[in-house]
C-alpha positions in Angstrom: -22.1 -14.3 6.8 -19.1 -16.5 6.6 -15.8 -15.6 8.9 -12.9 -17.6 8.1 -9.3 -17.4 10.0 -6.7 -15.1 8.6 -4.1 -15.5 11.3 -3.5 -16.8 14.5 -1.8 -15.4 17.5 2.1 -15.8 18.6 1.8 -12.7 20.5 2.8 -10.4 17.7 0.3 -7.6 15.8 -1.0 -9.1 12.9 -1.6 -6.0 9.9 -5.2 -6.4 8.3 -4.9 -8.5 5.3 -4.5 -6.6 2.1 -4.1 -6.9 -1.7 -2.8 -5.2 -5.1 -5.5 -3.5 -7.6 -4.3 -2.5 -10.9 -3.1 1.1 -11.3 -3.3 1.9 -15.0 -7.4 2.9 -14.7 -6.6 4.8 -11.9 -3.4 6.4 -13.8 -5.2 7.1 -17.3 -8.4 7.9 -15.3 -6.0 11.0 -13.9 -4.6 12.1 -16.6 -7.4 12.6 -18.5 -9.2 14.4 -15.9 -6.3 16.9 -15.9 -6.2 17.0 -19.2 -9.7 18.3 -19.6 -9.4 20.7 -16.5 -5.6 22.2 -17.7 -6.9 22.7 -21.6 -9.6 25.0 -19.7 -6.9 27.6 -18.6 -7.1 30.4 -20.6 -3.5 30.7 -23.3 -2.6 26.7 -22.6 -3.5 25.1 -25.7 -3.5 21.4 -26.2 -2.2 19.6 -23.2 -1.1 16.0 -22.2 -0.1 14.8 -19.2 1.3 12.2 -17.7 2.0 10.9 -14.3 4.0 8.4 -12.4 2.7 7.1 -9.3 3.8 5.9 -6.4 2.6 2.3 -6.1 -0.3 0.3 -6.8 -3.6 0.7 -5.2 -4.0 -1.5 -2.0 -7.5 -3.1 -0.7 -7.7 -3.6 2.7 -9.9 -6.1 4.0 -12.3 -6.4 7.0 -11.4 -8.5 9.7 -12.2 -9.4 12.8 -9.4 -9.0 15.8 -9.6 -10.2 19.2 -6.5 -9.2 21.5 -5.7 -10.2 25.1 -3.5 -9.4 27.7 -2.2 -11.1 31.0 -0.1 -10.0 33.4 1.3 -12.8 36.0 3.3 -11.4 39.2 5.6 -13.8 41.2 7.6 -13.5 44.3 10.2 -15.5 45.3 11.5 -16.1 49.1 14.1 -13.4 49.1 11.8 -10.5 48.0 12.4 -10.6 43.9 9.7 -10.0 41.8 8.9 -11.9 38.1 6.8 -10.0 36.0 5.0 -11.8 32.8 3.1 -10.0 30.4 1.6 -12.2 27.6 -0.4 -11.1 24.6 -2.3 -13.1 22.7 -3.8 -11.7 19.4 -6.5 -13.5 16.8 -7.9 -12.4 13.5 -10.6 -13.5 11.3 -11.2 -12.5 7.4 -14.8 -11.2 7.3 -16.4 -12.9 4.5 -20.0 -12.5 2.9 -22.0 -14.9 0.9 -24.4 -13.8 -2.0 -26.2 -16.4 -3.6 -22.9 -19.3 -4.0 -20.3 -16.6 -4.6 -18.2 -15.8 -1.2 -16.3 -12.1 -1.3 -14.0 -10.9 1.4 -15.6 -7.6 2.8 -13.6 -4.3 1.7 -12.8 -1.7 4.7 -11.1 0.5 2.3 -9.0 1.3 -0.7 -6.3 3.0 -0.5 -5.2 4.9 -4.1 -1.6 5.2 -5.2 0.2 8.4 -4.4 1.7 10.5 -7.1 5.2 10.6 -7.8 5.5 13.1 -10.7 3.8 15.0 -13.2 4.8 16.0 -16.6 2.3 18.4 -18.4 2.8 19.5 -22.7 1.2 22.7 -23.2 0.9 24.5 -26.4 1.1 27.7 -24.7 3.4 26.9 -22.0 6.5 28.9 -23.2 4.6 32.2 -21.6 6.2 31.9 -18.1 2.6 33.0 -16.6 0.6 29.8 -18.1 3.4 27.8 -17.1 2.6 29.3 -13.2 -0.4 28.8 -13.9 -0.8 25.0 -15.3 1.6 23.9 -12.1 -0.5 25.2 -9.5 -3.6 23.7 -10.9 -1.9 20.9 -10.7 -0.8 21.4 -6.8 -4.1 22.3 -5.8 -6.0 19.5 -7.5 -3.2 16.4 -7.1 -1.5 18.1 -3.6 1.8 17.5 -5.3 4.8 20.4 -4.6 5.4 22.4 -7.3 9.3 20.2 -7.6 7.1 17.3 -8.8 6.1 18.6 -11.5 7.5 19.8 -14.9 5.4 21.8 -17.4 6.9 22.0 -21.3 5.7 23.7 -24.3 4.7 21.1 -27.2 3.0 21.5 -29.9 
């Protein structure tokens, strides 16, 4: 295992290092899902979806983090006190070697959030499907029902 710095300390919290992973899979991967699951409810017909999302998926790296703390106390000859409080704060990018390729180690990904949904039923002019298609989509996406718009197509 390779460990190579990511930041150095000045005292301030450094944030684990992270990068951007392309959204569109993730996006089209979602929609088709839906679609397949919303076509299944009984009187909706064709549907499409689509959705917006939030922002792009984030990877956040492992790292290694070392923090200290010292507190120095002074006292000068007519009874005031100097308190100092230092921090000091280090982090390392944990790295792993596999044959001669070197990969940062992923602690998590963390997927876009939705911003809206848009579903084209065939039957969504009954007011019932239309109920029914946005709650589907509330319970599987945990989006409120004002993020989401449900038409009749054809």
């Amino acid at each position: 295992m390779l460990v190579l710095p990511a930041n150095c300390g000045d005292g301030s919290k450094q944030p684990a290092v992270t990068s951007k992973l392309p959204e569109i899979d993730y996006q089209q991967q979602l929609q088709r899902e839906l679609e397949g699951i919303l076509s299944r409810i009984e009187g909706a017909g064709r549907v499409t979806v689509m959705l917006t999302l939030d922002d792009d998926a984030e990877i956040v790296y492992a790292s290694n983090e070392e923090t200290s703390r010292r507190t120095t106390s002074e006292e000068d000859s007519q009874g005031g006190v100097r308190q100092q409080l230092e921090y000091d704060s280090r982090g390392q990018l944990v790295i792993v070697q596999t044959g001669n390729q070197e990969e940062p180690v992923i602690e998590k990904i963390i997927k876009p959030r939705v911003r809206g949904v848009l579903v084209v039923a065939a039957g969504a002019d009954n007011p019932l499907i239309r109920e029914r298609l946005t709650h589907a989509v509330q319970g599987v996406l945990a989006v409120p029902a004002y993020k989401i718009t449900v038409q009749k197509g054809e």
